[in-house]
C-alpha positions as CSV (number, residue, x, y, z in Angstrom):
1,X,-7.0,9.2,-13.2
2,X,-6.5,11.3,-16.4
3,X,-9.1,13.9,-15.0
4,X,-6.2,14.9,-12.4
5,X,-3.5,15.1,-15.0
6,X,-3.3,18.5,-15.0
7,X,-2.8,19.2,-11.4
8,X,0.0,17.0,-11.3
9,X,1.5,19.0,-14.5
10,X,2.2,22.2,-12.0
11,X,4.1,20.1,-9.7
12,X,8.2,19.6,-10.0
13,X,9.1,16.6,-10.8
14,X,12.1,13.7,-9.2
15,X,13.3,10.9,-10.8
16,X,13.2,7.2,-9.9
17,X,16.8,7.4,-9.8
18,X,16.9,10.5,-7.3
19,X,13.7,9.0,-5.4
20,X,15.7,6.0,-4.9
21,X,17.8,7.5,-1.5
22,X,14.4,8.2,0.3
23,X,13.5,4.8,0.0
24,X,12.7,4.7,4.0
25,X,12.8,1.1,4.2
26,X,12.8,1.5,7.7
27,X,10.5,3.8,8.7
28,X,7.4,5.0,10.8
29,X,3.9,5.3,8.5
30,X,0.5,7.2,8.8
31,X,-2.1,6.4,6.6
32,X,-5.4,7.8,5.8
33,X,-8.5,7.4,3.4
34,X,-10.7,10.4,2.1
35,X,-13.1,10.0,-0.8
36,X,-11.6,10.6,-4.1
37,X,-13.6,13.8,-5.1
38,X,-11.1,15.4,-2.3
39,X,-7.8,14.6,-4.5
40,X,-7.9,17.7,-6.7
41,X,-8.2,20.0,-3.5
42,X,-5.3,17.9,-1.8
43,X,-3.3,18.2,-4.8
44,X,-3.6,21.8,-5.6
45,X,-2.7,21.9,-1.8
46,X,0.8,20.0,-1.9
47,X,1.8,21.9,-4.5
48,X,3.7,24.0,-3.1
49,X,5.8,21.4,-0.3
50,X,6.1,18.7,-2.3
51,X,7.9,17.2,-6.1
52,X,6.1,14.3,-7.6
53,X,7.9,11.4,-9.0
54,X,7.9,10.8,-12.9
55,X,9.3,8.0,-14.8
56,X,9.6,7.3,-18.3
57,X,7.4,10.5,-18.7
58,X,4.4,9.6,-16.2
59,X,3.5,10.9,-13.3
60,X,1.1,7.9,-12.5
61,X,2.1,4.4,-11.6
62,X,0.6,1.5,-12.4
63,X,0.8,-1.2,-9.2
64,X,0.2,-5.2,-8.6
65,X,0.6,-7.0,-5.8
66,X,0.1,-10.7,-4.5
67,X,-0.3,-11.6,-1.4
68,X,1.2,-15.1,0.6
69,X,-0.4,-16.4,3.6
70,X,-1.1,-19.7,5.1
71,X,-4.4,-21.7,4.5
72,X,-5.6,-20.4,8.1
73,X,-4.4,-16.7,7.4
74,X,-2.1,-16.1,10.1
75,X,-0.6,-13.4,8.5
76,X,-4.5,-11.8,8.7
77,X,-5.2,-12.8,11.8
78,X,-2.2,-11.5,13.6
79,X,-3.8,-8.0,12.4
80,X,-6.9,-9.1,13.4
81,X,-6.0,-10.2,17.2
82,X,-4.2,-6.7,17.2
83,X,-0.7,-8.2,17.7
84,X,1.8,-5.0,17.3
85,X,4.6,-7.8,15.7
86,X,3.7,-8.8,12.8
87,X,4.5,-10.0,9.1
88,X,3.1,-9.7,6.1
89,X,4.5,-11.1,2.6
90,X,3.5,-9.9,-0.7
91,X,4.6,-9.9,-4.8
92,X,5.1,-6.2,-5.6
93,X,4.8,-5.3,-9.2
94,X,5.9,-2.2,-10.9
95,X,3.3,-2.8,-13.9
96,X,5.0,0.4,-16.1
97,X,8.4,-1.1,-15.7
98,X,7.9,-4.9,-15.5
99,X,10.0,-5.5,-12.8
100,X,8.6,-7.2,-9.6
101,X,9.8,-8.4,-6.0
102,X,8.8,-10.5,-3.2
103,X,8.9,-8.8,0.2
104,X,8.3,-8.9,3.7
105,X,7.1,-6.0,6.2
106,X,7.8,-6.6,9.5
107,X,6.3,-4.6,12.2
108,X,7.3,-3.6,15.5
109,X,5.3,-3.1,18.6
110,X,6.9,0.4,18.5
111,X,5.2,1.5,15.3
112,X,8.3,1.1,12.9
113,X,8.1,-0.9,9.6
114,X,10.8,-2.6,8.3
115,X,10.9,-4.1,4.4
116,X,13.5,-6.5,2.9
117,X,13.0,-7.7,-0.9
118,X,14.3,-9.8,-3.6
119,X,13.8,-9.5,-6.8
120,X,11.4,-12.6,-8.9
121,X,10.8,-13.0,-12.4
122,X,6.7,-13.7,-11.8
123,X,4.1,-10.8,-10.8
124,X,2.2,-14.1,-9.9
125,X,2.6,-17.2,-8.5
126,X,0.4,-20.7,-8.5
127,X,2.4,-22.1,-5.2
128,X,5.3,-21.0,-3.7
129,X,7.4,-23.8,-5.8
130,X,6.8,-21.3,-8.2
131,X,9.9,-19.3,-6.8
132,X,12.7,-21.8,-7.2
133,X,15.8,-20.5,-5.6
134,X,14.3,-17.3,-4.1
135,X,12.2,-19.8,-1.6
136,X,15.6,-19.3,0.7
137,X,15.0,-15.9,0.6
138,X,11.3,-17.4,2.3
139,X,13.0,-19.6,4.4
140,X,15.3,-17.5,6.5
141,X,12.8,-14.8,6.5
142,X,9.4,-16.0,7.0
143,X,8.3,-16.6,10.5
144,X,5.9,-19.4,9.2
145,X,7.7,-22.5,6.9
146,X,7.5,-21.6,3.9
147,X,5.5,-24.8,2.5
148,X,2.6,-23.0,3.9
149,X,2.5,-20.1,1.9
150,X,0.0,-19.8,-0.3
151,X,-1.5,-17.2,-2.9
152,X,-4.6,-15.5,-1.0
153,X,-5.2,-12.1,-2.3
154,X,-4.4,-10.1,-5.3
155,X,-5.0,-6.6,-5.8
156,X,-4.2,-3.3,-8.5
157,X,-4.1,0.2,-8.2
158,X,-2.3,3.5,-9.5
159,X,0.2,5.2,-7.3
160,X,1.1,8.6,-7.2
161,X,4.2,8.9,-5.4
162,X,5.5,12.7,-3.6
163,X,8.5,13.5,-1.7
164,X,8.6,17.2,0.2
165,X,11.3,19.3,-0.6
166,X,13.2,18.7,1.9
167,X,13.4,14.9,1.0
168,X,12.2,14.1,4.5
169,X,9.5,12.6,3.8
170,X,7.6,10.4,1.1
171,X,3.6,10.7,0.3
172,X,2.1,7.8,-1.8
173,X,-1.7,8.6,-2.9
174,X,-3.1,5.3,-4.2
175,X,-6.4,5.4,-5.8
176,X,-8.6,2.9,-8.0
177,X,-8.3,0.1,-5.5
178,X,-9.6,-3.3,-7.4
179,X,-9.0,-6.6,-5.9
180,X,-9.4,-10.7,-6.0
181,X,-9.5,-12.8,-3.6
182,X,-7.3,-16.4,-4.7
183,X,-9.2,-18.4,-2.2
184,X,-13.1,-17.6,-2.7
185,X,-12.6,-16.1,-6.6
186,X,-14.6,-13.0,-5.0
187,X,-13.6,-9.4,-7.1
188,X,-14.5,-6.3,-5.4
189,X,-13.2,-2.7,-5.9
190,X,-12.9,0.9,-4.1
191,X,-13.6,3.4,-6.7
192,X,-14.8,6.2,-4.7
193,X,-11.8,5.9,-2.0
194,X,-8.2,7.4,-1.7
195,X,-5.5,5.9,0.3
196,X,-3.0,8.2,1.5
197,X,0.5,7.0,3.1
198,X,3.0,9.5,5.1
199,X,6.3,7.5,5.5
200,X,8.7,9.6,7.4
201,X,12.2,8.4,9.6
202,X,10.6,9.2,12.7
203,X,7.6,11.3,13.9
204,X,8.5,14.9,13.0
205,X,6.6,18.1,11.4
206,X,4.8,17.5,8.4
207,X,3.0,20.2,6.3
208,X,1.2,16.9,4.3
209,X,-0.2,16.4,8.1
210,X,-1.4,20.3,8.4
211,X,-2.8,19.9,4.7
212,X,-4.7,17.1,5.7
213,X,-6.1,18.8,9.2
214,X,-7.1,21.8,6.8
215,X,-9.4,19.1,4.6
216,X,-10.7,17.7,7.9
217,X,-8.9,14.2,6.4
218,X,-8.4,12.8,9.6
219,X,-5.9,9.6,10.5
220,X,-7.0,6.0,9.9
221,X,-4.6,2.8,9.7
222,X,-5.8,0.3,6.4
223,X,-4.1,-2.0,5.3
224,X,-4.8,-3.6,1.7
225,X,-4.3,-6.7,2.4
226,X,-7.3,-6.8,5.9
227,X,-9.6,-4.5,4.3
228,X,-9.6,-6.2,1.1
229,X,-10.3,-9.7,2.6
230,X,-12.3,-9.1,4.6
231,X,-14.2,-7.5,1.4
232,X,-13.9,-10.9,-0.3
233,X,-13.9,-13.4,2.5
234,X,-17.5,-13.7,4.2
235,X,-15.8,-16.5,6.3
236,X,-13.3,-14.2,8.2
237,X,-13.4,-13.2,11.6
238,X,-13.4,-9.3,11.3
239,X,-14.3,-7.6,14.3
240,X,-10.8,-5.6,14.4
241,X,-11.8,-4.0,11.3
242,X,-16.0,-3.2,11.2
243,X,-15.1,0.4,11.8
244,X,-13.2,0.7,8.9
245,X,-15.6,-1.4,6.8
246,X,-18.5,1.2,8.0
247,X,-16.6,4.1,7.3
248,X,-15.2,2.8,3.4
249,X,-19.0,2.1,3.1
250,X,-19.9,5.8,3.8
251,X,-17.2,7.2,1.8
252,X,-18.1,5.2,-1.6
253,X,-21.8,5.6,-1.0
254,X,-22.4,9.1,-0.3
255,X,-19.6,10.3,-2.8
């Protein structure tokens, strides 16, 4: 990521602190993958729209998350079976700051994402006992018990995050994908991919959209935690998702 430095040097910057009231913990999302050799285009691009977060001097954040599901992967499978409610449960770590909290997504059958957190002491776990106290937070929240949870995935990337100038509107580019899979020890990584979030209140005018129709980047739901099971789990069902396989396969292959 140090070979985009400099693009990221012409962009205003935001602070944690200011970033922290366009949080939009409750929000719609719109994600899409390009290959990475597109970032310095897309960059010079959202220059002028959009300030890029910095904290303690970087403009590139160093990410870590852990993933909770049950031994049969409910959480997976609801994704899979294409219910539109659904949970998932994760350790999110801020690797730069050391700080780290265990959350749950929630999403509706109306498109809207909803995240709650609490913060934990552990980027990882062994077992949910792990957690002590914050296994109430589990309990009241989970819709499976909470004995069930277990670690199944693990992954790390680096996070760019944007906000337009309006403060409408939050961009997260995520790029150097690497995960591990807790259950079948499997590693596997997305090098050659860019993952690229739009969080916004509600649908509304984007120029990041327009930008993206200009670079022909077109729309495509992924979620880490399918994509990159189904990458380390030959035993999954994952019919939901061989489009998506096919197309990360054509993107890190022919870039």
């Amino acid at each position: 990521m140090t070979t985009h430095t400099n693009e990221l040097e012409q962009f205003e910057v935001i602070t944690l602190d200011e970033m922290k009231s366009i949080h939009l913990m409750d929000r719609v999302d719109f994600k899409f993958v390009a290959p990475v050799a597109l970032l310095p285009r897309l960059l010079e691009a959202m220059e002028p729209y959009f300030k890029v977060q910095i904290h303690n001097g970087k403009r590139i954040a160093n990410y870590a998350t852990q993933y909770l599901d049950t031994p049969d992967l409910d959480f997976y499978l609801m994704h899979q079976n294409g219910k539109l409610n659904r949970q998932k449960i994760r350790i999110r770590s801020y690797q730069d700051s050391q700080i780290s909290f265990l959350e749950i997504k929630n999403k509706n059958n109306k498109g809207r994402t909803k995240k709650i957190r609490v913060p934990v002491t552990m980027s990882h776990i062994q077992s949910v006992d792990d957690l002590h106290d914050t296994r109430i937070f589990l309990d009241q929240n989970a819709i499976f018990d909470s004995q069930m949870l277990t670690p199944t995935l693990a992954n790390s990337f680096q996070r760019i995050t944007m906000v337009n100038n309006l403060n409408t509107e939050r961009i997260t580019i995520d790029v150097n994908l690497a995960f591990e899979n807790c259950l079948t020890g499997k590693q596997t990584a997305f090098d050659d991919m860019v993952v690229l979030e739009l969080k916004q209140d509600g649908w509304q005018h984007s120029d990041f959209r327009d930008i993206l129709i200009n670079l022909r980047i077109k729309q495509q739901s992924f979620s880490k935690y399918c994509m990159g099971t189904v990458m380390t789990n030959a035993d999954v069902k994952y019919n939901r998702f061989k489009r998506k396989w096919f197309l990360i396969n054509k993107i890190t292959h022919n870039n």
